[in-house]
C-alpha positions as CSV (number, residue, x, y, z in Angstrom):
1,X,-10.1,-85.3,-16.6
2,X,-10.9,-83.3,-19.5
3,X,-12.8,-80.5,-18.0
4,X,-9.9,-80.1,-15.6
5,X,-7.4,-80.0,-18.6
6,X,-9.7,-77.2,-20.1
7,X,-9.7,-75.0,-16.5
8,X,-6.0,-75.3,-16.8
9,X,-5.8,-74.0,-20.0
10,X,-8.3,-71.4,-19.7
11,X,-6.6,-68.5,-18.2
12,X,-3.9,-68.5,-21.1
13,X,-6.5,-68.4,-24.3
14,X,-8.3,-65.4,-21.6
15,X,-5.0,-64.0,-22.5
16,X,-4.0,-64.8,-26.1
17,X,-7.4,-63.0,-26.8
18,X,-6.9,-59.9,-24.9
19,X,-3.4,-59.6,-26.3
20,X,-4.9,-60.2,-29.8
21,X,-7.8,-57.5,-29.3
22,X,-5.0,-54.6,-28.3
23,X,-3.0,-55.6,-31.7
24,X,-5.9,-55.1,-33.9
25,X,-7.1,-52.5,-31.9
26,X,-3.8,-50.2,-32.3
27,X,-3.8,-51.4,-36.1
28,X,-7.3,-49.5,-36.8
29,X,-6.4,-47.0,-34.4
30,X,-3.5,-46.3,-36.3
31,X,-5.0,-46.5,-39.6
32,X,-8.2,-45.2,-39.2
33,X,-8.9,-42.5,-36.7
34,X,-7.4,-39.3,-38.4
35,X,-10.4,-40.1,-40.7
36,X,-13.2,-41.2,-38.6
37,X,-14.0,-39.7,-34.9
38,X,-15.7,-42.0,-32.6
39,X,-19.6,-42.0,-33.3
40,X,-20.3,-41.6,-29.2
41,X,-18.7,-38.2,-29.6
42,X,-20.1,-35.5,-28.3
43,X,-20.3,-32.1,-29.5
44,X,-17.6,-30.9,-26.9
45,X,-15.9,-33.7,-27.4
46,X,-15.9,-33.5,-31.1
47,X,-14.4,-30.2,-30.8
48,X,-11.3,-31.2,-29.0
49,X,-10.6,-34.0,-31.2
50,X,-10.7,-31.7,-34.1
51,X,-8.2,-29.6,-32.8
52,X,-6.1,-32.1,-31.6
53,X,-6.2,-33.8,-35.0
54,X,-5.4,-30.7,-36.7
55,X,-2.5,-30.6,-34.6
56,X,-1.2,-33.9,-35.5
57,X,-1.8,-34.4,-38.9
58,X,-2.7,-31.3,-40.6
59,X,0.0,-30.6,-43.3
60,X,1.5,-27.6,-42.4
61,X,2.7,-26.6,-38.4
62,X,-0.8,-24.8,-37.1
63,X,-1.0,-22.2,-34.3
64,X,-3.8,-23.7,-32.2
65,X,-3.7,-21.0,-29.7
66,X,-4.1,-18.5,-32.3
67,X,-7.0,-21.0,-34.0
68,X,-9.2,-21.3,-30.6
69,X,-8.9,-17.4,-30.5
70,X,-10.5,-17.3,-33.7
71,X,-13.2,-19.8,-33.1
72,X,-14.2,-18.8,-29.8
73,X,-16.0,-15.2,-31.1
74,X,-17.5,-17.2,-33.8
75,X,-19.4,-19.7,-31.6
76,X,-20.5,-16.9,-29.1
77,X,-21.8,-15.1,-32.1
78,X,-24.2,-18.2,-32.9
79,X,-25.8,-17.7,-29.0
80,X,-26.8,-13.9,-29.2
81,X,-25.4,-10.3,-29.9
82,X,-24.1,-9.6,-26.0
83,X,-22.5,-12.8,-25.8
84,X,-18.7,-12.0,-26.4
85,X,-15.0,-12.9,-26.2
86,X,-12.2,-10.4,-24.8
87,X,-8.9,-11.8,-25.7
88,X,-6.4,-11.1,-22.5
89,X,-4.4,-7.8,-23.8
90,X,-8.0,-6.1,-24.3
91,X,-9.4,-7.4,-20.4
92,X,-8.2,-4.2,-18.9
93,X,-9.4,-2.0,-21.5
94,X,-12.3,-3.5,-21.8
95,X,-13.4,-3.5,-17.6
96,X,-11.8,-0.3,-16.9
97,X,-14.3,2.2,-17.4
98,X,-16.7,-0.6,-15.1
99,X,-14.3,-0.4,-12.3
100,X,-14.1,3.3,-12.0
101,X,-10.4,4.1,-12.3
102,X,-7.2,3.2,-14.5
103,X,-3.2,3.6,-14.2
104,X,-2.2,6.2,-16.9
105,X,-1.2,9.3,-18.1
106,X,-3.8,11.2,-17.5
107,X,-4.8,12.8,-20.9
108,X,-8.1,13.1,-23.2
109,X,-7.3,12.5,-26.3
110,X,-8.4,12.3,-30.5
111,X,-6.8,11.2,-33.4
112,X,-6.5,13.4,-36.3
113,X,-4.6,12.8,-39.7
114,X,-2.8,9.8,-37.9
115,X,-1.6,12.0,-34.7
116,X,-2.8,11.9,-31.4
117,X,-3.8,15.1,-30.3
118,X,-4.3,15.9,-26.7
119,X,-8.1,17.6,-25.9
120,X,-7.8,17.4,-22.1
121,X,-5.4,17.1,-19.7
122,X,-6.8,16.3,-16.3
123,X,-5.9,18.3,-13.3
124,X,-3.0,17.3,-11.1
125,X,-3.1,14.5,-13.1
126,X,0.6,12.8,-13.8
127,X,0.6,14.2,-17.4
128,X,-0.6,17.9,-15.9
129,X,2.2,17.5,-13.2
130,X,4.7,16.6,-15.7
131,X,3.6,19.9,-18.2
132,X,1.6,18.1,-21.4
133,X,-1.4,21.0,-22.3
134,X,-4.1,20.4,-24.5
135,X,-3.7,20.7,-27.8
136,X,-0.2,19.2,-27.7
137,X,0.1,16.5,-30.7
138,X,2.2,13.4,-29.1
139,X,4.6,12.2,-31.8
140,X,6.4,9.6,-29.9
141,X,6.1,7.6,-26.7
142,X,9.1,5.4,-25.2
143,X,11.6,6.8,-28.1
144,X,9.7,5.5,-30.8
145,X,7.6,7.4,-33.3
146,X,4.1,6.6,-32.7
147,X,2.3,8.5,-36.0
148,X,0.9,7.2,-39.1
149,X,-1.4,4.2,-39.8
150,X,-0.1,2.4,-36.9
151,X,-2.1,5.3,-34.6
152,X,-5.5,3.5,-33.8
153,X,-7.5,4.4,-30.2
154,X,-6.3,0.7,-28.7
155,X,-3.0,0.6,-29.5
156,X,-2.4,4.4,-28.0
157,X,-3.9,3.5,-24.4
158,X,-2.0,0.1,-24.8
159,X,1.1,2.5,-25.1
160,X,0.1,5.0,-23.0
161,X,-1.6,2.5,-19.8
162,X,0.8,0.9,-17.4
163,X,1.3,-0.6,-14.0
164,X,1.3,2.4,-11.3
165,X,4.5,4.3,-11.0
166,X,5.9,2.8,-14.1
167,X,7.8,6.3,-16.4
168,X,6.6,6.7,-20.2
169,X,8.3,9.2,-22.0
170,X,5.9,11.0,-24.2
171,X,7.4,13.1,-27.3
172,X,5.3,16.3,-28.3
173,X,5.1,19.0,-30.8
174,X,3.9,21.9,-29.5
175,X,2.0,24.6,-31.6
176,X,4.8,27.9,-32.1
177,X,7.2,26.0,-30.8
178,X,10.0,24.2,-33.4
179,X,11.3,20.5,-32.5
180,X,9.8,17.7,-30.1
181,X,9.9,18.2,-26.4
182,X,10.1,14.9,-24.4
183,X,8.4,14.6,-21.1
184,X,8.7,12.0,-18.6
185,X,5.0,11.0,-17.0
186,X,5.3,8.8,-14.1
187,X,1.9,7.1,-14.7
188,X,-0.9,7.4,-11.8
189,X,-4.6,6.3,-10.9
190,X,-6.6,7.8,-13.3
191,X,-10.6,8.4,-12.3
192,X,-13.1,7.6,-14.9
193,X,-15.9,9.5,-13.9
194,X,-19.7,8.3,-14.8
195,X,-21.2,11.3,-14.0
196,X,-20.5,13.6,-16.8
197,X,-21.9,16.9,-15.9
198,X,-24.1,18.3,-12.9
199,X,-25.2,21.7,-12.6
200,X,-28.6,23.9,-11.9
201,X,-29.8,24.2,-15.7
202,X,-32.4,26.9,-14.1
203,X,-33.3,28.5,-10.6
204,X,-35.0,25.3,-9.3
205,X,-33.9,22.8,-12.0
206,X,-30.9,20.3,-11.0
207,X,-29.2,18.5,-14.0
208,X,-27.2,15.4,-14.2
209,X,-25.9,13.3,-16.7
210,X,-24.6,9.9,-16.4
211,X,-22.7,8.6,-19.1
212,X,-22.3,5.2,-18.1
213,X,-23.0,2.4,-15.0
214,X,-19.8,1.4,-13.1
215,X,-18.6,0.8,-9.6
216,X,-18.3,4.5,-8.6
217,X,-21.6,5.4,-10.0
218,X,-23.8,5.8,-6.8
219,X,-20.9,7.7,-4.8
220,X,-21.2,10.0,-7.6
221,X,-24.6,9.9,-7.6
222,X,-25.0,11.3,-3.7
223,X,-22.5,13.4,-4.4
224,X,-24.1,15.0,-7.3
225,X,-27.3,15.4,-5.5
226,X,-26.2,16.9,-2.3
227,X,-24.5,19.7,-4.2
228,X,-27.5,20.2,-6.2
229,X,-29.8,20.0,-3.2
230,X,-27.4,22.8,-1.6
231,X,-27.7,24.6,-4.8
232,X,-31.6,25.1,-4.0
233,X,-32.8,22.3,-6.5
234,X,-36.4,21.1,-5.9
235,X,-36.8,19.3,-9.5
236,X,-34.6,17.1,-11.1
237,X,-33.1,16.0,-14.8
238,X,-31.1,12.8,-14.9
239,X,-30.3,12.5,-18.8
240,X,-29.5,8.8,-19.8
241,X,-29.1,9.7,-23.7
242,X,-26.2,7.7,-25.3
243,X,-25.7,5.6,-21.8
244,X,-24.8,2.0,-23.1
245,X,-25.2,0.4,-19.8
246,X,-22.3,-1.2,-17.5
247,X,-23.5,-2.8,-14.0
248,X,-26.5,-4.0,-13.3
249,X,-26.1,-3.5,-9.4
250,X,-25.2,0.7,-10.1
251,X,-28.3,1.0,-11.8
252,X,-30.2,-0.6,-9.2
253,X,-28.5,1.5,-6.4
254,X,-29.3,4.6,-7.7
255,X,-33.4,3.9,-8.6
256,X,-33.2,2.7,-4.9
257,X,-32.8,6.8,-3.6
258,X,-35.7,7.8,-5.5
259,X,-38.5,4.8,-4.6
260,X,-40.3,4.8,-2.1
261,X,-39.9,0.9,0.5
262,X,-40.2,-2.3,-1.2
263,X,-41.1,-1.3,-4.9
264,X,-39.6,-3.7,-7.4
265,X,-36.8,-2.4,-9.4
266,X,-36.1,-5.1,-11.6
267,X,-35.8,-9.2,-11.9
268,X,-33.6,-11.5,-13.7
269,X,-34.2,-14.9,-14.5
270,X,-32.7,-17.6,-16.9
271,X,-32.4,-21.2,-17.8
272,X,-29.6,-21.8,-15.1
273,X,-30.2,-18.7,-13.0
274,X,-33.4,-18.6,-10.7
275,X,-35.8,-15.5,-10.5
276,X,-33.4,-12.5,-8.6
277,X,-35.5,-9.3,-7.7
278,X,-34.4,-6.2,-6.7
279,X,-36.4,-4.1,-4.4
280,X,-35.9,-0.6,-2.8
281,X,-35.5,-0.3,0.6
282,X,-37.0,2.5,1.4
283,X,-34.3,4.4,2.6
284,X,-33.5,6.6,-0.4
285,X,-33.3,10.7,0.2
286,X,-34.9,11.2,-2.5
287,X,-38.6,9.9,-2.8
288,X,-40.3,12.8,-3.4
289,X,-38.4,14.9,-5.6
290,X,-40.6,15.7,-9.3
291,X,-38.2,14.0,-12.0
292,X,-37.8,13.6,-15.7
293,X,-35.6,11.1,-17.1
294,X,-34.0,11.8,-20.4
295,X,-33.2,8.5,-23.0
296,X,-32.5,8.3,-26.3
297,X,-31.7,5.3,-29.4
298,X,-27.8,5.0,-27.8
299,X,-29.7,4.0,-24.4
300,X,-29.2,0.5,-23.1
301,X,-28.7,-2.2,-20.6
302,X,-28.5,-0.5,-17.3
303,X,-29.5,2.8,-18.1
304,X,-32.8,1.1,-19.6
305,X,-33.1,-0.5,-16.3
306,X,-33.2,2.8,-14.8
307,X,-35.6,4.6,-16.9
308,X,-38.3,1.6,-16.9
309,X,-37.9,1.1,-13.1
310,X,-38.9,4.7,-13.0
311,X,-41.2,4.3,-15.7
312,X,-43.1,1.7,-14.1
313,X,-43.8,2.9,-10.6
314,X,-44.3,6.3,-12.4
315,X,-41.6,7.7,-10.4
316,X,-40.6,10.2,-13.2
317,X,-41.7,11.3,-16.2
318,X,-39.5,9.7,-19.6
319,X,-38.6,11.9,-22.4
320,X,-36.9,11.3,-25.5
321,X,-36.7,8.8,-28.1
322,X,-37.2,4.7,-28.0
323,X,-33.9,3.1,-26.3
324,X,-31.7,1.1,-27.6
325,X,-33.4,-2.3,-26.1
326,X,-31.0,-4.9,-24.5
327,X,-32.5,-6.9,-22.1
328,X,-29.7,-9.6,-21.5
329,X,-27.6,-10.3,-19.0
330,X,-24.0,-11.1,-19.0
331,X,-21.9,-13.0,-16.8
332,X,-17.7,-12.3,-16.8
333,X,-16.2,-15.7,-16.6
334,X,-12.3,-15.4,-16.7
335,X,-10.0,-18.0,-18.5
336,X,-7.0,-19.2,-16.8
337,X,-5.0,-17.3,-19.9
338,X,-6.5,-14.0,-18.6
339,X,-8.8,-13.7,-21.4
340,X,-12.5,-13.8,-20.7
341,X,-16.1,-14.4,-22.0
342,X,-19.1,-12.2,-21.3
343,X,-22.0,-15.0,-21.6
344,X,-26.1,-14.0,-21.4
345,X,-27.2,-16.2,-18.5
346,X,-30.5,-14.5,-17.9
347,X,-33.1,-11.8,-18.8
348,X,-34.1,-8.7,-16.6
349,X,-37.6,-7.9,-16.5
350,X,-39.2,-4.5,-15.1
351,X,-41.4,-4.6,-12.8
352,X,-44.2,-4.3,-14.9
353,X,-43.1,-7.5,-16.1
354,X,-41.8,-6.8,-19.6
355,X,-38.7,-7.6,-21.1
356,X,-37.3,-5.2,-23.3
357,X,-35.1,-6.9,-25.3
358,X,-35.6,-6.1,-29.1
359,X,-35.9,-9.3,-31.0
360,X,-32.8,-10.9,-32.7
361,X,-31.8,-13.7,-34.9
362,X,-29.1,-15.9,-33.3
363,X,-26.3,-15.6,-35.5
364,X,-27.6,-12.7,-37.5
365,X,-25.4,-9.7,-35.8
366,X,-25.6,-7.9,-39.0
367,X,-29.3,-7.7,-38.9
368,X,-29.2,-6.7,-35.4
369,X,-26.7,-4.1,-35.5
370,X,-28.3,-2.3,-38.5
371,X,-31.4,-1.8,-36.1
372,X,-31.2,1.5,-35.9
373,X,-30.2,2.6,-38.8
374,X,-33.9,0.8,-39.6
375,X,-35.7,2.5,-37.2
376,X,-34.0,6.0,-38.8
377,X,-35.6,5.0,-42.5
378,X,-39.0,3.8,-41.0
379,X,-39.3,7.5,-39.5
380,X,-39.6,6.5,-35.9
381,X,-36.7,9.4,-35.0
382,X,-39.2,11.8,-36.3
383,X,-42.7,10.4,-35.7
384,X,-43.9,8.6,-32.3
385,X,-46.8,6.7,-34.6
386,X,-43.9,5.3,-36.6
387,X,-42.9,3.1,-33.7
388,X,-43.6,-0.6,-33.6
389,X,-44.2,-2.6,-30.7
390,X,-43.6,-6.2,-31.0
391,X,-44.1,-7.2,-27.2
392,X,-47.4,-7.3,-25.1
393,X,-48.9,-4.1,-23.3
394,X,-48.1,-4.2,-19.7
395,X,-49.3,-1.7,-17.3
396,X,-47.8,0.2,-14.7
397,X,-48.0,0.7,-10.8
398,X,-50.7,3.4,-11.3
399,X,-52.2,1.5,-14.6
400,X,-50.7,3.4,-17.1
401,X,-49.9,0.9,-20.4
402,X,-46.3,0.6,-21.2
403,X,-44.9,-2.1,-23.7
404,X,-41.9,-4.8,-23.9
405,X,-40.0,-6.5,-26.6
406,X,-38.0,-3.3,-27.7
407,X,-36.8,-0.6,-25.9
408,X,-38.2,1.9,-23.4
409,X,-41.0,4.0,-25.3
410,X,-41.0,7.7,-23.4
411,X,-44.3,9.0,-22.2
412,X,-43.0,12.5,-24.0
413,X,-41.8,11.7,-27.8
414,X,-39.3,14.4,-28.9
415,X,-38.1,14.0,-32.6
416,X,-35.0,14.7,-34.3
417,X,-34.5,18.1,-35.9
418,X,-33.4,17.8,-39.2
419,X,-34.9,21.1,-40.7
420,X,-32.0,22.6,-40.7
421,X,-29.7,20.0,-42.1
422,X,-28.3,20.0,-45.7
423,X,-25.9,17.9,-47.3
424,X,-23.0,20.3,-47.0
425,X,-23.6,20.3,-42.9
426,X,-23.5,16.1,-43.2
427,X,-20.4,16.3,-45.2
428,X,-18.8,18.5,-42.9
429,X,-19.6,16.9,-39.9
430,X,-19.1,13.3,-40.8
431,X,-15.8,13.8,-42.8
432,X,-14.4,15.4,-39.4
433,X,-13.6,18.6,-40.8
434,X,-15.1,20.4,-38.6
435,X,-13.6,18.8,-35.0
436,X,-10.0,19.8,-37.0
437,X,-10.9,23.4,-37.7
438,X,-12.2,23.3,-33.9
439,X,-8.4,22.5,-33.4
440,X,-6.9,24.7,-35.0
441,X,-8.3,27.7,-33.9
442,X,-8.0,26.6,-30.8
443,X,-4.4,26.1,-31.1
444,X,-4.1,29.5,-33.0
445,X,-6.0,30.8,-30.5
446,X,-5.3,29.9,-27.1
447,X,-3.5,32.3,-25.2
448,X,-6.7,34.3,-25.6
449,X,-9.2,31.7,-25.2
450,X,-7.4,30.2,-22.2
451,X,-9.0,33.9,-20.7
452,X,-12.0,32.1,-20.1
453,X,-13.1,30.3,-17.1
454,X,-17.0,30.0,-17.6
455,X,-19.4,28.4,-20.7
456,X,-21.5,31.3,-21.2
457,X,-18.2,34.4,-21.7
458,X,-16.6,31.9,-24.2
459,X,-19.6,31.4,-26.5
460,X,-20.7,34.7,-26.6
461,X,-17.5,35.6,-28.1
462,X,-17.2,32.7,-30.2
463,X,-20.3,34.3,-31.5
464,X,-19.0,37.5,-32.6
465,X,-16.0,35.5,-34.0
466,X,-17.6,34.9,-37.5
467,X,-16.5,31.4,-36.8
468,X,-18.9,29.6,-39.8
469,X,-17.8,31.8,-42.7
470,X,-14.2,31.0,-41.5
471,X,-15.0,27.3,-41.4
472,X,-16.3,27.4,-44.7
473,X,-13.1,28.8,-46.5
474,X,-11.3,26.2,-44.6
475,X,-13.1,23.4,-45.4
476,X,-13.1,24.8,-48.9
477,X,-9.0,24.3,-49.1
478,X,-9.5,20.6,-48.0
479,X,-12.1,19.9,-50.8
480,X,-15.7,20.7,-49.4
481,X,-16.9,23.0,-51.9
482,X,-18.4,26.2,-50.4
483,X,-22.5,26.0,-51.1
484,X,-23.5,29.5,-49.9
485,X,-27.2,29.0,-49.6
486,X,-27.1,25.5,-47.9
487,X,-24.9,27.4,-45.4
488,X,-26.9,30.0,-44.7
489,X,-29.5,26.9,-43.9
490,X,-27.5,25.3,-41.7
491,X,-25.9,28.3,-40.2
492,X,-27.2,27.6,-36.8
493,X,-26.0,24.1,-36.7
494,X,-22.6,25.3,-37.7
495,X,-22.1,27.4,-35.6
496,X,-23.4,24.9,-32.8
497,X,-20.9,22.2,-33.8
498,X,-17.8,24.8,-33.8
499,X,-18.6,26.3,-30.6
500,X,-19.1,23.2,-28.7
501,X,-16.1,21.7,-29.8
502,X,-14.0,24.7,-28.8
503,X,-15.5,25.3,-25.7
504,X,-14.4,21.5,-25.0
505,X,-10.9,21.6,-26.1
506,X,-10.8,25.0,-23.8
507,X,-13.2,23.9,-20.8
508,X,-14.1,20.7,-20.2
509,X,-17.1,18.2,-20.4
510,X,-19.6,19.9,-18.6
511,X,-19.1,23.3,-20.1
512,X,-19.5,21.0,-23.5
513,X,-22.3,19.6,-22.2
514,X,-24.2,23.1,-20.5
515,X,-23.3,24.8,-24.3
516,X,-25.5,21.7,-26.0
517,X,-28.6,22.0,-23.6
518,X,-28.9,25.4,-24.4
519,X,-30.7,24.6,-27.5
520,X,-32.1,21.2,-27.2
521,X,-35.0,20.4,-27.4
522,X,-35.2,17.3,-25.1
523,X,-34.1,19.4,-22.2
524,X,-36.6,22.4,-23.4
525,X,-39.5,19.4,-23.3
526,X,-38.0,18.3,-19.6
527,X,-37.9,21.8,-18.3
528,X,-42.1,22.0,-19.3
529,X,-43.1,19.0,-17.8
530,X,-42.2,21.1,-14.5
531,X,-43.6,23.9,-16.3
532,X,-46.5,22.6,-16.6
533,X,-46.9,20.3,-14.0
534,X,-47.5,17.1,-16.6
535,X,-50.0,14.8,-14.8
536,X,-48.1,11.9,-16.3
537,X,-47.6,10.6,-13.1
538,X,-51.2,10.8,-11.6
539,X,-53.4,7.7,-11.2
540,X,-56.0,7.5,-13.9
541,X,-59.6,7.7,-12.7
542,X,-60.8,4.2,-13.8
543,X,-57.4,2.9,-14.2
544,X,-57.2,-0.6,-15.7
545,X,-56.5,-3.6,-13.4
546,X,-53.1,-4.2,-13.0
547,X,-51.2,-7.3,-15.2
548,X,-49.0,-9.7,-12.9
549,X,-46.9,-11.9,-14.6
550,X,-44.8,-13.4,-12.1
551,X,-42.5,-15.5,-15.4
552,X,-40.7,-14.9,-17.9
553,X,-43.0,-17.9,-19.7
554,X,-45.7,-15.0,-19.5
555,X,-44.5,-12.3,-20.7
556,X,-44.5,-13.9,-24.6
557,X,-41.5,-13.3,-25.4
């Protein structure tokens, strides 16, 4: 009789209790969890209640939006130097020059005392249709006066970018002209070009820079080498010096044209992302052109993949300096806010083996991005002995030893100049005095400048011009005191600097470009590895056995 008294009573003390556990429950809920997160937490999850606590308790109102902007960089700096955040308004900006083209105005521009001032304006272009020149100064842009502190590089092509078809109205003052004439710019497609300049540096000699790895890079490339094939070329320069990289897949295109069938161009592999090579297919025009591949300190990413896919089935012969070393791979994954993250999910190996990322401390950027500025003080700009390799020695297709773990080393070392550099050159070039003078002759000058269509008419009569001694009273009224003998050291330089910048603001790139080779010495070492006929490339007698490693695991990283 009991027991059945105790069955009937059962289900109601079943839910007394669970009444009972809620209240107290709710009462330390209540009291207690602004203070204390749950110990099961995770580190995700310990995030997200901190923010949401912050947001409910914190004792003033908090923009949390503007807080997780803040953050995210800051954890992404704790992974590795390439690992980064692009808030949305800078997604554009920052994946146009990948994709190849841009809506805008149409313009090249600098920024000088706090004024835009236009170097370029590109042909039947919407600011060229419209009637902008170069060396117009652009004072205001929609009606509002766009000079002072507020001119910085990303706010102007925030101003001056815009959906296609969309009207800016762009105010200008125009040199020996009084007032500011407005001009309405229907904004357009706008190529970026990666190819820079392409042009026979000799009778035989084809040249070709590439300034950077995007979408359009391997159309440019064919391009660029059927004109110089038609030209008569039968040896090649493709300089890479000051490339920082861009898409993995360009790079790999391009090596394809100049391997011969199934050579390995480069692998990636990571944690989450399984061993990816990338072979040539044989079906490239250009197997058996001779080839010299120019790099420098400012080369990286996919331009390193270039030169040590080259390097390593001695394709081509690699002069310069050390490059720049990044050997991570990034993935774009997009937000649903439109802003993005560029996470490292792998490294890419050449096909030697070796990675050539140079070594980094995870959350020590500063360390990382003084690098060079190391490698300038240890001497390694001037002397090829002063350059240390951390990594292993690999060896290449033919057995020639190569190393990882920093950089591409180039098989012909070419150091900086600096005998001609004072510290009134320095002063003059890094204070920017001299890219104003540039502009103001050119602007005092141009309706006799703008006579010249060709490189080599222009700077020979730059040269009679007197240019240096004219620079120097000028920099003289804005507070660089005239040193007559350090001057007459660095006269060559000077004059150098001043032409090339004019012959830019006049020309264009490639004219720039053509002026510089003249007297460097990088392209002077390419030019005698032809000369010469280098036997870099040749298979040593008693060449070394060849080291596979097949993982990353092997290459001690």
């Amino acid at each position: 009789m009991n027991q059945k008294k105790n069955n009937h009573f059962m289900p109601l003390v079943m839910a007394l209790c669970v009444v009972i556990g809620i209240m107290i429950g709710t009462f330390y809920a209540n009291h207690f969890s602004g203070n204390r997160l749950n110990i099961i937490n995770s580190g995700s999850s310990r995030l997200s209640n901190l923010l949401h606590i912050i947001d409910d308790q914190y004792v003033d109102s908090v923009n949390i939006d503007s807080l997780v902007e803040k953050a995210i960089p800051q954890i992404l700096a704790e992974l590795d130097p390439h690992s980064v955040y692009i808030s949305a308004k800078d997604v554009q900006l920052a994946t146009d020059d990948l994709k190849g083209s841009f809506s805008g105005v149409g313009i090249e521009f600098i920024i000088r005392d706090d004024t835009i001032r236009v170097q370029n304006v590109i042909k039947d272009g919407p600011a060229n249709r419209a009637g902008l020149l170069a060396g117009d100064k652009i004072v205001s842009i929609n009606g509002k006066p766009f000079v002072g502190k507020i001119v910085t590089n990303e706010e102007a092509m925030h101003r001056l970018k815009g959906p296609k078809d969309s009207k800016v109205l762009i105010g200008v003052k125009r040199f020996g002209e009084k007032g500011v004439k407005v001009f309405t710019v229907t904004r357009g497609d706008i190529s970026v070009k990666s190819i820079s300049a392409c042009y026979m540096i000799n009778d035989t000699t084809g040249y070709i820079r590439v300034k950077s790895f995007g979408e359009r890079t391997y159309a440019e490339m064919l391009s660029a080498l059927q004109t110089l094939n038609i030209e008569g070329a039968d040896h090649l320069i493709i300089d890479l010096r000051d490339n920082g990289g861009g898409i993995l897949e360009a790079a790999v295109q391009m090596a394809n044209e100049f391997l011969p069938k199934n050579r390995l161009i480069v692998y990636t592999q990571g944690r989450k992302s399984p061993r990816a090579e990338y072979r040539s297919n044989g079906k490239g025009s250009y197997q058996h052109i001779p080839m010299v591949v120019l790099i420098n300190e400012g080369t990286a990413s996919a331009a390193e993949i270039f030169a040590g896919a080259m390097q390593d089935n001695d394709r081509a012969t690699i002069v310069g300096r050390r490059s720049f070393g990044k050997g991570l791979v990034q993935q774009q994954i997009q937000f649903p806010d439109g802003s993005m993250i560029r996470l490292t999910v792998a490294r890419y190996y050449t096909p030697s083996g070796r990675c050539i990322q140079k070594p980094f401390k995870p959350g020590d950027n500063a360390d990382y991005e003084n690098d060079l500025l190391a490698r300038y003080r240890h001497g390694e700009f001037f002397s090829q002995d002063s350059i240390k390799h951390v990594g292993p020695a690999y060896h290449t297709h033919n057995g020639r030893t190569v190393y990882g773990g920093g950089g591409i080393t180039p098989d012909i070392f070419v150091p900086e100049d600096t005998s001609h550099v004072t510290s009134y050159y320095k002063e003059a070039a890094m204070s920017g005095l001299i890219l104003q003078y540039a502009f103001n002759y050119t602007d005092q000058h141009r309706p006799i400048l703008s006579k010249f269509t060709e490189m080599m008419p222009l700077a020979n009569y730059l040269d009679r011009q007197n240019l240096v001694n004219d620079f120097a009273n000028y920099a003289a009224r804005y507070g660089l005191r005239r040193r007559n003998l350090m001057i007459m050291r660095s006269h060559s330089l000077l004059q150098n600097y001043i032409d090339s910048r004019i012959i830019y603001n006049i020309l264009d790139e490639q004219a720039w470009i053509e002026y510089l080779n003249l007297s460097d010495e990088t392209v002077k070492a390419a030019l005698n590895v032809f000369k010469n006929h280098t036997k870099y490339l040749a298979k040593p007698r008693h060449a070394p056995a060849r080291t596979v490693r097949n993982t990353p695991q092997e290459n001690r990283r």
